[in-house]
DONUBA-394432 format. One line per 5 residues: number of its first residue (from 1); for each residue x, y, z of C-alpha. Coordinates in nm, 3 decimals. Layout:
DONUBA-394432
NUM) X:Y:Z ~ ...
//
This chain:
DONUBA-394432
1) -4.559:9.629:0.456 ~ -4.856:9.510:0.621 ~ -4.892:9.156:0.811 ~ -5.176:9.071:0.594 ~ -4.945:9.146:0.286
6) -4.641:8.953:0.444 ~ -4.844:8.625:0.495 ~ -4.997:8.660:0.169 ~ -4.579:8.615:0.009 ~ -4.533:8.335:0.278
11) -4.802:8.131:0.141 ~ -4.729:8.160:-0.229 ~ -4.361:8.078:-0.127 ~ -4.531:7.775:0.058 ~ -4.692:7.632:-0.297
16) -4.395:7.724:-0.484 ~ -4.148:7.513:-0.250 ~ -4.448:7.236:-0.312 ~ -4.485:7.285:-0.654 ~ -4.107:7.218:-0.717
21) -4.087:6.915:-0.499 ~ -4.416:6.790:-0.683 ~ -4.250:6.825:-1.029 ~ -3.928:6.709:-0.944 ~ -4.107:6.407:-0.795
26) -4.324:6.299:-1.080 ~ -3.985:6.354:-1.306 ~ -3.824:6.088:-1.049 ~ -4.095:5.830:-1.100 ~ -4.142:5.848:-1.424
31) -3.787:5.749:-1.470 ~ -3.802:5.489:-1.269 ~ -4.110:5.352:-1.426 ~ -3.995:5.375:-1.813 ~ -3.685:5.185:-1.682
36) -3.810:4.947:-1.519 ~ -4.212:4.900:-1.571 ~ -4.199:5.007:-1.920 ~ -3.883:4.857:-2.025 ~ -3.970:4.846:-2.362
41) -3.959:5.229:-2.403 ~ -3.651:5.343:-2.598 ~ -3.502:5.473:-2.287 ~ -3.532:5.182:-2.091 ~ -3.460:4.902:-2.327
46) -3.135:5.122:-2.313 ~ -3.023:5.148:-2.008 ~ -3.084:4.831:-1.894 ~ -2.908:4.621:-2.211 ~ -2.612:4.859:-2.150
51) -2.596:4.714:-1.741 ~ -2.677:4.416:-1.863 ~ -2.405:4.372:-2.084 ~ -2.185:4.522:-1.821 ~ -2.252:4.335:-1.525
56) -2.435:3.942:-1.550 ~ -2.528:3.752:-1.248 ~ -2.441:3.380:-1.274 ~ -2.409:3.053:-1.088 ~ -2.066:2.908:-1.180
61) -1.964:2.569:-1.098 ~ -1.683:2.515:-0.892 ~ -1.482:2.233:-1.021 ~ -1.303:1.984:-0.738 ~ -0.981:1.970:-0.758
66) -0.839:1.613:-0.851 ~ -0.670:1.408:-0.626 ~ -0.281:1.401:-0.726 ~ -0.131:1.031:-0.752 ~ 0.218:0.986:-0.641
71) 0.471:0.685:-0.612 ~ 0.534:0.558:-0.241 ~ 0.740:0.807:-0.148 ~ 0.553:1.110:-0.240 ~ 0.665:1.167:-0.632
76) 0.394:1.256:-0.829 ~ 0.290:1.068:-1.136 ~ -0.071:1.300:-1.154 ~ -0.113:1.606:-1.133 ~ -0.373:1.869:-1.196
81) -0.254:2.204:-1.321 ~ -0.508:2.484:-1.373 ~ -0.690:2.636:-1.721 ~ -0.918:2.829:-1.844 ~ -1.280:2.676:-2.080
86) -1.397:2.918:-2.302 ~ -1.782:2.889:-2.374 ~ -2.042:3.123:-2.521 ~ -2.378:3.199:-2.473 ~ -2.530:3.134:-2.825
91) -2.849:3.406:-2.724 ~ -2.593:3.645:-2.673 ~ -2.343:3.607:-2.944 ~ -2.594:3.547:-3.221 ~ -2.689:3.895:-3.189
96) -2.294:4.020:-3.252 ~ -2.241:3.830:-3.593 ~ -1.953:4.168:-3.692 ~ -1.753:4.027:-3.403 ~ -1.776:3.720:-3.529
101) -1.482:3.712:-3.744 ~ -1.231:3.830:-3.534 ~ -1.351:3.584:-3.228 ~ -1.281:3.286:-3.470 ~ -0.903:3.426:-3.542
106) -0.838:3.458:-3.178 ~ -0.954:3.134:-3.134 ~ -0.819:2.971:-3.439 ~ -1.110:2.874:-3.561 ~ -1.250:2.953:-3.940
111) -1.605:3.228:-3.908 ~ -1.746:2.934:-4.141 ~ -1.679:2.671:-3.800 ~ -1.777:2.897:-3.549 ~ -2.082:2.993:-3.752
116) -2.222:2.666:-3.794 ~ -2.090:2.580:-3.434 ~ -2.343:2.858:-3.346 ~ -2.621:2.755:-3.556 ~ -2.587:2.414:-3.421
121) -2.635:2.549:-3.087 ~ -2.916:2.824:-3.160 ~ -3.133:2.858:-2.890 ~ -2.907:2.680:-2.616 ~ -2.749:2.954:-2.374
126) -2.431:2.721:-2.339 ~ -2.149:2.600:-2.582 ~ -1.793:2.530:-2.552 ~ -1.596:2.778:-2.747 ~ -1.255:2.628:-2.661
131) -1.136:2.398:-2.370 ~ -0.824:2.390:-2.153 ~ -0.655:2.696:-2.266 ~ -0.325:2.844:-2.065 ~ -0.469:3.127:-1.870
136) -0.295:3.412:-2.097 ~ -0.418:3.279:-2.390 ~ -0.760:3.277:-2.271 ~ -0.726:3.649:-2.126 ~ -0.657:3.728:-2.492
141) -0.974:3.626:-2.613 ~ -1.150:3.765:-2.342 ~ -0.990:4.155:-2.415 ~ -1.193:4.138:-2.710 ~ -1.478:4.238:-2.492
146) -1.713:3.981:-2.744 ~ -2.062:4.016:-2.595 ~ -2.155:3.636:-2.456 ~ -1.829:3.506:-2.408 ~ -1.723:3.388:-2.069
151) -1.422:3.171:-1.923 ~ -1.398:2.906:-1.682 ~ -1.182:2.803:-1.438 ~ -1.082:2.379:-1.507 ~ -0.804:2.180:-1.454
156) -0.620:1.974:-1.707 ~ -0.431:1.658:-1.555 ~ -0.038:1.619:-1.638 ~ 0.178:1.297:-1.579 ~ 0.534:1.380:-1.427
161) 0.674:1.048:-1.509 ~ 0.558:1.012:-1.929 ~ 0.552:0.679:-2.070 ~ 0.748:0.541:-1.768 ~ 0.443:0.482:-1.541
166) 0.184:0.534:-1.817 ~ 0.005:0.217:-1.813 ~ -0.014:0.162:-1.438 ~ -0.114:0.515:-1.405 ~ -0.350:0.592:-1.701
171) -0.514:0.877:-1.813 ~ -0.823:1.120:-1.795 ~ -1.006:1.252:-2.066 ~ -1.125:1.627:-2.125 ~ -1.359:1.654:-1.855
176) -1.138:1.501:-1.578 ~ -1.268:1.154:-1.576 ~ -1.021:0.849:-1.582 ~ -1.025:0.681:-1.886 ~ -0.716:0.397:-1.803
181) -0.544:0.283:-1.524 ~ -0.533:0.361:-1.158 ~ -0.689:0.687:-1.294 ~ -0.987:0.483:-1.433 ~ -0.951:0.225:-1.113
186) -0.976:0.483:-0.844 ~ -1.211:0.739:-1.034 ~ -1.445:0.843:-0.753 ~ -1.178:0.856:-0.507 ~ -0.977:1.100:-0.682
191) -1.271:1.276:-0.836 ~ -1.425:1.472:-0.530 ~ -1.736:1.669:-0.606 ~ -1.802:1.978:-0.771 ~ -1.944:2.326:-0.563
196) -2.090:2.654:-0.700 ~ -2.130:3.004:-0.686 ~ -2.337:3.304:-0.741 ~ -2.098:3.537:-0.920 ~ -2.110:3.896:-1.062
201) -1.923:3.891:-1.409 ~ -1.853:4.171:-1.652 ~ -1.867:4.190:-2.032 ~ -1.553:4.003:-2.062 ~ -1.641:3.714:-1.869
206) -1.425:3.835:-1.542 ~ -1.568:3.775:-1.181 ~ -1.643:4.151:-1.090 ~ -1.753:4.013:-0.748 ~ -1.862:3.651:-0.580
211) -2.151:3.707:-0.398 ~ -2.287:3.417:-0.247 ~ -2.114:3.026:-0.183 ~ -2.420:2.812:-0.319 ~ -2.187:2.462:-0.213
216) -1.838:2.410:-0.174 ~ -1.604:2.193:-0.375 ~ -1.482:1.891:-0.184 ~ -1.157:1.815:-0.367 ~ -1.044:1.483:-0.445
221) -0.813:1.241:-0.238 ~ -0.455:1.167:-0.301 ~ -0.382:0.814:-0.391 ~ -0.010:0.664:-0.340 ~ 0.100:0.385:-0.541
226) 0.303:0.080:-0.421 ~ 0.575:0.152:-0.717 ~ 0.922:0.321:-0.623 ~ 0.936:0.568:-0.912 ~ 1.334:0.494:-0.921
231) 1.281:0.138:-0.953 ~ 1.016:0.208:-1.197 ~ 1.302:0.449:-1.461 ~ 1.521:0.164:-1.407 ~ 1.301:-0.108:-1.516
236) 1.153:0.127:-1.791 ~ 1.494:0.182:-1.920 ~ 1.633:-0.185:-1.927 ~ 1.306:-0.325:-2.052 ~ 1.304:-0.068:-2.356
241) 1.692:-0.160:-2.436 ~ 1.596:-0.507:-2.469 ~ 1.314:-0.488:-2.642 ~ 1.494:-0.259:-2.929 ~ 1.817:-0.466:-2.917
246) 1.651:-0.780:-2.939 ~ 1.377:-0.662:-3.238 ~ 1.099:-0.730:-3.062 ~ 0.736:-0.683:-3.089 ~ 0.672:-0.620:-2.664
251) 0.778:-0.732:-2.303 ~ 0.647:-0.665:-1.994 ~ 0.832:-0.647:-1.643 ~ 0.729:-0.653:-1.274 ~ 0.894:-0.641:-0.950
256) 0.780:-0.745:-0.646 ~ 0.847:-0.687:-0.263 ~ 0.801:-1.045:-0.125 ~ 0.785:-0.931:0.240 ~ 0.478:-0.717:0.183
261) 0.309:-0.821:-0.181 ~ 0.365:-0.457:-0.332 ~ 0.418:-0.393:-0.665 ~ 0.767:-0.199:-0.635 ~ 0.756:-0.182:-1.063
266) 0.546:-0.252:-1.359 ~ 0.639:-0.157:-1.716 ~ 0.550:-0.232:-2.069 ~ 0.679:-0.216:-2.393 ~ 0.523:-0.048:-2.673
271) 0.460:0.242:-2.396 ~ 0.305:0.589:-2.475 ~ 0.328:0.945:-2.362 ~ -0.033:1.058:-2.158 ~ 0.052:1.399:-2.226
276) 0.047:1.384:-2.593 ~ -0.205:1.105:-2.691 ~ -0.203:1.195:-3.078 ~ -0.185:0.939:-3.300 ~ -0.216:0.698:-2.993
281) -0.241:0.315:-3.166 ~ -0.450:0.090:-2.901 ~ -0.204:-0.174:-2.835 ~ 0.011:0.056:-2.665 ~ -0.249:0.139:-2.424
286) -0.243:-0.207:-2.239 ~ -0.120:-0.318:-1.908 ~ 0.018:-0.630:-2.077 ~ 0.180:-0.731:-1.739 ~ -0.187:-0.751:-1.601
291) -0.361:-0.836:-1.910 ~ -0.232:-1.031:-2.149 ~ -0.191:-1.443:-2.123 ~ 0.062:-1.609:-2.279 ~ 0.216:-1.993:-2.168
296) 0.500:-2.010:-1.940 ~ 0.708:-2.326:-2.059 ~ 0.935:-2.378:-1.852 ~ 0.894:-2.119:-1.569 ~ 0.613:-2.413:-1.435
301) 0.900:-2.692:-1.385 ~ 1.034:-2.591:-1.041 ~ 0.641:-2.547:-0.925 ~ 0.591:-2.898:-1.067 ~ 0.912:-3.053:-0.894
306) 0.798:-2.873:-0.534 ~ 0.408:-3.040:-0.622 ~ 0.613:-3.398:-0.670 ~ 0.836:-3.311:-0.357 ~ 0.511:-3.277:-0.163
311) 0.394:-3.658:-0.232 ~ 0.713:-3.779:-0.023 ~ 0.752:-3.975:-0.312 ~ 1.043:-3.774:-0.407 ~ 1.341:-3.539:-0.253
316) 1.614:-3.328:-0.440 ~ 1.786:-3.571:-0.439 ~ 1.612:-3.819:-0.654 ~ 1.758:-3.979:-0.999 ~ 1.580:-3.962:-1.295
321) 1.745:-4.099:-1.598 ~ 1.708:-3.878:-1.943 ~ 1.862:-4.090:-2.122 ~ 1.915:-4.102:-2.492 ~ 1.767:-3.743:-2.434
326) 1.453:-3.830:-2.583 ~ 1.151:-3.978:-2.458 ~ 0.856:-4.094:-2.680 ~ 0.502:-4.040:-2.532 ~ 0.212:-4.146:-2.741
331) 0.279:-4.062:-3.117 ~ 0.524:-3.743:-2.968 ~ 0.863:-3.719:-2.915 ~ 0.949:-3.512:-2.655 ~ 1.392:-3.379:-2.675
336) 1.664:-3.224:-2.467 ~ 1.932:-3.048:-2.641 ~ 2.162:-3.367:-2.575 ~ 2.154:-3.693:-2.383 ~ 2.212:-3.535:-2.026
341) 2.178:-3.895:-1.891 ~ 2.109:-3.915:-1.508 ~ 2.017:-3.561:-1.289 ~ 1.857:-3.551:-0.983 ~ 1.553:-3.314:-1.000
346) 1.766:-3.000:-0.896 ~ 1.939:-3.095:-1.205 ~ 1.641:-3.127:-1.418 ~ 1.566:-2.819:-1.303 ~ 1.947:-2.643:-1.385
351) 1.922:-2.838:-1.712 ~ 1.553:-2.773:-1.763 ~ 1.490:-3.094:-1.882 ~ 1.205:-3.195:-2.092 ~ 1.304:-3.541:-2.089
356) 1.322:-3.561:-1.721 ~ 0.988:-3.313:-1.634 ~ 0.806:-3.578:-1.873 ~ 0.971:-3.853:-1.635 ~ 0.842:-3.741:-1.363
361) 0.523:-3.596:-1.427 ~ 0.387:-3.926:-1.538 ~ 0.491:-4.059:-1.203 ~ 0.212:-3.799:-1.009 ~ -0.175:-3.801:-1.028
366) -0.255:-3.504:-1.310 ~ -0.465:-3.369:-0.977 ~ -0.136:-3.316:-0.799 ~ 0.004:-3.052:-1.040 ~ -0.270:-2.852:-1.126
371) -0.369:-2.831:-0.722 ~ -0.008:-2.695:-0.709 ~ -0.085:-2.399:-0.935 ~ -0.415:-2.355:-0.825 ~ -0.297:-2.293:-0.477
376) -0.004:-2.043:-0.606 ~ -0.258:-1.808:-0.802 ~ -0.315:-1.992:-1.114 ~ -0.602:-1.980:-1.305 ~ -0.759:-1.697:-1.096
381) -0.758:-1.358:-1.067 ~ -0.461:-1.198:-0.812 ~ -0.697:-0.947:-0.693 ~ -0.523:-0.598:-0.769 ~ -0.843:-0.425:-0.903
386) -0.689:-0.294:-1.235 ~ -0.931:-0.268:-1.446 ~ -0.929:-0.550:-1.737 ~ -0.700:-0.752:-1.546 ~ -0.679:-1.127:-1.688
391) -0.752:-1.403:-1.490 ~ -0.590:-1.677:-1.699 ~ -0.684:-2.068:-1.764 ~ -0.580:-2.366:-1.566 ~ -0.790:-2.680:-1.751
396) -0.899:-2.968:-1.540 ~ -0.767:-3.289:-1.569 ~ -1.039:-3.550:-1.654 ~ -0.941:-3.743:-1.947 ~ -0.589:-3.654:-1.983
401) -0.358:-3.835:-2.219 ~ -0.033:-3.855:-2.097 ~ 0.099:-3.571:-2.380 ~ -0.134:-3.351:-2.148 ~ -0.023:-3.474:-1.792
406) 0.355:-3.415:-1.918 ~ 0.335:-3.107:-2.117 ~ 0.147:-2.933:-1.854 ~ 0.419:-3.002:-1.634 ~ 0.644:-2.793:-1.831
411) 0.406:-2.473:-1.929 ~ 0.229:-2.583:-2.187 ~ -0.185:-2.615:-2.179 ~ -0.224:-2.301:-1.905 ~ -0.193:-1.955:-1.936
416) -0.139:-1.651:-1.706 ~ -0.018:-1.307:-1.712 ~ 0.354:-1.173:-1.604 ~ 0.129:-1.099:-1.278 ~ 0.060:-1.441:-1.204
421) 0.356:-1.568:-1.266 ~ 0.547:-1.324:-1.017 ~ 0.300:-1.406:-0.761 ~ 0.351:-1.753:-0.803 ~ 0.724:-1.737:-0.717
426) 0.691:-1.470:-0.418 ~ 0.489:-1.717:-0.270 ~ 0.798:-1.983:-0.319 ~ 1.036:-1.656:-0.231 ~ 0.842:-1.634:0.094
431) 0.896:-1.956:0.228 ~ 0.542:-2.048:0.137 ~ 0.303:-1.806:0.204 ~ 0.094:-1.641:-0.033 ~ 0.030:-1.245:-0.029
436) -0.221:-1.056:-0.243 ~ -0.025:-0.818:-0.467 ~ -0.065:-0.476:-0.381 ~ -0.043:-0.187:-0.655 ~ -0.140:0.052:-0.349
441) 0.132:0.158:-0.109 ~ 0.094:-0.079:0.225 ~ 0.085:0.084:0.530 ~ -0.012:-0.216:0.735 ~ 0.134:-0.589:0.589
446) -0.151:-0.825:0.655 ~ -0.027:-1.165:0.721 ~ -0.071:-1.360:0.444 ~ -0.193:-1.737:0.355 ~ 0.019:-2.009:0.385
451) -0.054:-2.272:0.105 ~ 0.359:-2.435:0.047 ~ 0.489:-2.569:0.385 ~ 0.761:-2.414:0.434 ~ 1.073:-2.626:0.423
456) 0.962:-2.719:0.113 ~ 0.928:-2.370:-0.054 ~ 1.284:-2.332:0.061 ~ 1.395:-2.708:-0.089 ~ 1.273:-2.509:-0.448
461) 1.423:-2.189:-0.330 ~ 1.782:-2.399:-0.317 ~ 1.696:-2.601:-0.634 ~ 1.638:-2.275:-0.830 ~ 2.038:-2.110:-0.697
466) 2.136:-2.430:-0.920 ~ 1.951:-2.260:-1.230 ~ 2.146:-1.981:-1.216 ~ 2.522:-2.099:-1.237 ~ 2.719:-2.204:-1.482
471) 2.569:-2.531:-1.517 ~ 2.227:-2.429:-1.551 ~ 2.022:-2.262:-1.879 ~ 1.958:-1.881:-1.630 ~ 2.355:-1.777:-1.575
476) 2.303:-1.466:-1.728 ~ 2.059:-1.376:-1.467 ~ 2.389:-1.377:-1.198 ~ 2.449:-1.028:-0.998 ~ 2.821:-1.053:-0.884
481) 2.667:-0.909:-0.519 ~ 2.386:-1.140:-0.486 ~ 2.248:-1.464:-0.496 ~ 2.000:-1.508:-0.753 ~ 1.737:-1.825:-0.749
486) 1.526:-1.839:-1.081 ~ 1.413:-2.014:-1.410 ~ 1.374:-1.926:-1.771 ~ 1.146:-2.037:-2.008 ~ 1.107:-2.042:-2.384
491) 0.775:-2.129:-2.547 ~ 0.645:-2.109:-2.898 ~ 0.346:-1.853:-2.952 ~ 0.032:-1.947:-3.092 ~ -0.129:-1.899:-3.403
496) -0.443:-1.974:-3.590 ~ -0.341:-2.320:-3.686 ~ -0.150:-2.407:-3.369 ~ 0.216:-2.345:-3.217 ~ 0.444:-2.114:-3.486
501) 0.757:-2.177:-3.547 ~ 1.006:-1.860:-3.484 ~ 0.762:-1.705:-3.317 ~ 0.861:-1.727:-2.921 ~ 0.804:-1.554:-2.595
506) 1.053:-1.576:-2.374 ~ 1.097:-1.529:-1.974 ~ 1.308:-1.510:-1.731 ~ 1.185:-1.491:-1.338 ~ 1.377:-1.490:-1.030
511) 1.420:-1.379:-0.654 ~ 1.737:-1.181:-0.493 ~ 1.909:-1.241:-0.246 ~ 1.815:-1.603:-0.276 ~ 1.958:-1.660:0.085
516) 1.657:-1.442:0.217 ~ 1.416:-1.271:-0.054 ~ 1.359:-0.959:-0.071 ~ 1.212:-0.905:-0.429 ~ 1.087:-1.151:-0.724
521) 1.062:-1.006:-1.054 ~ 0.943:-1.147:-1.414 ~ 1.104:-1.049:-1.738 ~ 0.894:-1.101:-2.039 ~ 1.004:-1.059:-2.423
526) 0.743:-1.108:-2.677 ~ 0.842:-1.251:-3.031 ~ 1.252:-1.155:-2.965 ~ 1.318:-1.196:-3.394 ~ 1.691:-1.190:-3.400
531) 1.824:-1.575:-3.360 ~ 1.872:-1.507:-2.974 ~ 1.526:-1.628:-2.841 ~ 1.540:-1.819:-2.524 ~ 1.484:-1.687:-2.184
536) 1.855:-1.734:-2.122 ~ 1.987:-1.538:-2.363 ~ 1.728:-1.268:-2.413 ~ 1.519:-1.179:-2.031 ~ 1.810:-1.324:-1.798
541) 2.048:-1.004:-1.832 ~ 1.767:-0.767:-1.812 ~ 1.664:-0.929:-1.477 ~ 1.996:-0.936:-1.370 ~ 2.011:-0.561:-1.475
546) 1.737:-0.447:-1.327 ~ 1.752:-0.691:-0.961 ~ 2.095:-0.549:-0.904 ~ 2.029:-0.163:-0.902 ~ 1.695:-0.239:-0.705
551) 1.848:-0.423:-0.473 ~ 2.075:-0.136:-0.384 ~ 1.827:0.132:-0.431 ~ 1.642:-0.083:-0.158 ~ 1.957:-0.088:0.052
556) 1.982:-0.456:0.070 ~ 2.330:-0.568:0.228 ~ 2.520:-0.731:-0.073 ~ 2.639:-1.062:-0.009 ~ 3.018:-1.055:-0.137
561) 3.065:-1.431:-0.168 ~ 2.666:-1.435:-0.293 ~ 2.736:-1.509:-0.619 ~ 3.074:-1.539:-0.882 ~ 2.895:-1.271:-1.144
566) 3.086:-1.478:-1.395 ~ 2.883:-1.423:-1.740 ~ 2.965:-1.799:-1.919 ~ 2.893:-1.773:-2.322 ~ 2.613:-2.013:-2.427
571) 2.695:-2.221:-2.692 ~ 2.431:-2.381:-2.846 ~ 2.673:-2.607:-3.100 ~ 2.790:-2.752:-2.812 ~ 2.447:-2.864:-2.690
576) 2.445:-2.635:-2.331 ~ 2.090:-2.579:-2.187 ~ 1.898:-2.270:-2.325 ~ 1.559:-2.301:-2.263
//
């Protein structure tokens, strides 16, 4: 072969090798332009609906993680346990109306609800399909592969503790935001805030990959609560028995530590369960230790007998004669239960004698009572931040008749809430000064206000030891262990038309040890309908109850010659103090 004939084959090689990677070329970009300049060519539209439907780039929120609420020890009463929100894209699922039917089984819905749940929703690219799902029972609707159906990770909140801490505690509703309570309270400081993410998710909603972190979640903080959650069962339990045993309609009981103003228990009756809110009634939703008013009777004596004490006018020791047990004041007639004759006031006090409390508070300046109260807490709020917490009314004095200046001594004419009233007496308990109650844990006890000087908060102190013995109307309120110091009171509720008859309230609150206090706590038992309604008979026990095992939960020292712990009978036939 010639070399004129062999270049001649190496050129037309040349173009052929040139000519193939020309054609193959062109092939190559015309692919790529019906997919993706002309997308709207068969073979496009195709290809990219199939990756499409098989992988979706989203931003997904990231939800914070609650805060978790415990007792003061560390038990939890809140806690947030992960799910899984179903939603839809309505775009995507409107086009899929064959799968429509078997989406609605898995997620128990009718086709009819999900249909017009879709139609409601037309044109939207968001709608919850279901919320707060366990995680397997969302994977099962997700393995139906339903085009526009995606999951997402939430967190549903769940109380430990039930109806025992429920109304200190509260609730959230479906998107995590406190409805009641400390959760309500303390909202933003257990909230945190949300983050997000760009995500890669397949047809069934699953992350496939997380590609970028747009913000990160900053989870919520813990909050610890001032109540000991075994003091809390205990004064759950013995408030409940009461309440059932003694028919009534509700009762409320705190406890309080005197040395540092924290709430150590607060319980209601009705209560509820936050984890299953159906058929919820709203009266069992209040706080009715921190919100409801009602008149203390004769809970107010011993603060009226320290307000007399104060004048130098009086001492403990002074005589005030009761007798024929009545006294008339105006066109009233006020009675003891018999003609007790002469008692000194820690005997008007045992006795709790109307007679006597009338006696003496027409011997004091109507300012000289109600500055009393005002400087224990009455008439104001005690500063807990609950939310709805009643602040109670203390009426001024101008223009009193003496019905007013005397029944006011004795509970009648004010109101306040259990709250208040425990307050009140811590303040006594503590020789005087005045802490703000605490339903937060205290890390640091802050010193306090005094407003009682302080041998005379412990002149009451002694007076109220007399109260609970076998002489006075609060025996039942004894621990065999302890000294107890306290007062009971019995009043008559009010109606439309004024004071009902058989319709009572009545309360029992004390301090143990009463030789140096470490807890005051209120018993309160609304409408009690059996024939046992005074404080004595019905709230006494349960304090007594209650103050016992929280005094040795609390590892207080018992005092073996503290107190007899002998339970007397009251006999109201033969005329014995109940009030």
């Amino acid at each position: 072969m010639s070399r004129g004939q062999t270049l001649t084959i190496a050129r037309w090689r040349v173009w052929l090798v040139a000519l193939a990677v020309l054609v193959l070329g062109s092939a190559l970009l015309w692919r790529l332009a019906s997919l993706q300049v002309l997308p709207d060519t068969a073979q496009g539209y195709e290809f990219l609906q199939g990756q499409g439907q098989a992988r979706t780039l989203r931003t997904e929120s990231i939800n914070a993680y609650r805060g978790v609420i415990t007792d003061r020890n560390g038990e939890p009463l809140a806690v947030s346990t992960p799910v899984e929100t179903l939603w839809a894209d309505p775009t995507l699922l409107l086009q899929s109306p064959e799968r429509w039917n078997e989406l609605a089984r898995a997620l128990e819905l009718s086709e009819a609800e999900l249909e017009a749940r879709l139609s409601r929703y037309s044109g939207k690219e968001f709608m919850y399909l279901r919320r707060h799902l366990p995680p397997p029972a969302a994977e099962a609707v997700l393995a139906l592969e339903v085009p526009g159906v995606y999951s997402q990770r939430e967190y549903r909140r769940y109380y430990p503790a039930g109806e025992v801490a429920a109304h200190l505690v509260g609730f959230t509703d479906i998107d995590d935001r406190g409805q009641e309570g400390m959760e309500l309270a303390y909202d933003a400081w257990l909230s945190g805030e949300s983050g997000a993410k760009q995500v890669l998710k397949d047809l069934r909603g699953r992350t496939v990959k997380e590609l970028q972190l747009v913000k990160s979640a900053r989870p919520g903080r813990n909050l610890a609560l001032s109540i000991d959650l075994r003091l809390q069962y205990l004064a759950h339990r013995e408030l409940k028995a009461a309440v059932l045993k003694n028919n009534a309609k509700g009762g409320s009981l705190v406890i309080m530590d005197v040395q540092t103003g924290e709430v150590l228990a607060m319980t209601n009756q009705p209560a509820y369960n936050p984890n299953d809110r159906s058929g919820l009634r709203s009266e069992a939703l209040r706080n009715r230790a921190l919100t409801d008013l009602f008149e203390p009777g004769s809970t107010m004596k011993p603060l009226a007998v320290m307000a007399a004490l104060e004048t130098g006018r009086f001492s403990p020791n002074s005589l005030i004669n009761t007798a024929p047990g009545y006294v008339q004041v105006g066109r009233k007639t006020l009675l003891d239960p018999v003609n007790y004759g002469t008692l000194d006031l820690s005997g008007v006090i045992a006795k709790s004698s109307q007679v006597g409390m009338t006696k003496l508070a027409l011997e004091l300046e109507p300012s000289t009572v109600r500055n009393m109260y005002q400087r224990l807490g009455l008439g104001q709020g005690v500063g807990t931040g609950f939310p709805g917490e009643a602040v109670g009314t203390l009426p001024t004095y101008e223009n009193w008749r003496p019905i007013q200046r005397a029944t006011y001594a004795f509970g009648y004419g004010l109101n306040l809430t259990a709250m208040q009233l425990v307050n009140a007496y811590s303040t006594v308990a503590s020789g005087g000064v005045k802490r703000t109650p605490s339903l937060l844990r205290v890390d640091e006890v802050a010193d306090g206000e005094r407003v009682v000087d302080e041998d005379l908060a412990r002149q009451v102190t002694a007076m109220l030891r007399r109260a609970v013995s076998t002489e006075g109307t609060a025996r039942r309120a004894e621990i065999p262990a302890y000294p107890v110091a306290g007062k009971t009171g019995t009043v008559h509720k009010v109606g439309e038309g004024g004071y009902v008859e058989n319709r009572y309230i009545a309360s029992f609150v004390g301090m143990a040890p009463a030789d140096n206090p470490r807890i005051v706590a209120a018993v309160i038992i609304d409408e009690p309908s059996d024939e046992r309604y005074f404080g004595g008979q019905v709230a006494a026990p349960v304090f007594s109850s209650v103050a016992e095992g929280a005094l040795r939960l609390l590892q207080v020292p018992p005092r073996v010659n503290g107190a007899k712990g002998i339970m007397v009978q009251e006999d109201k036939k033969r005329g014995e103090p109940l009030s």
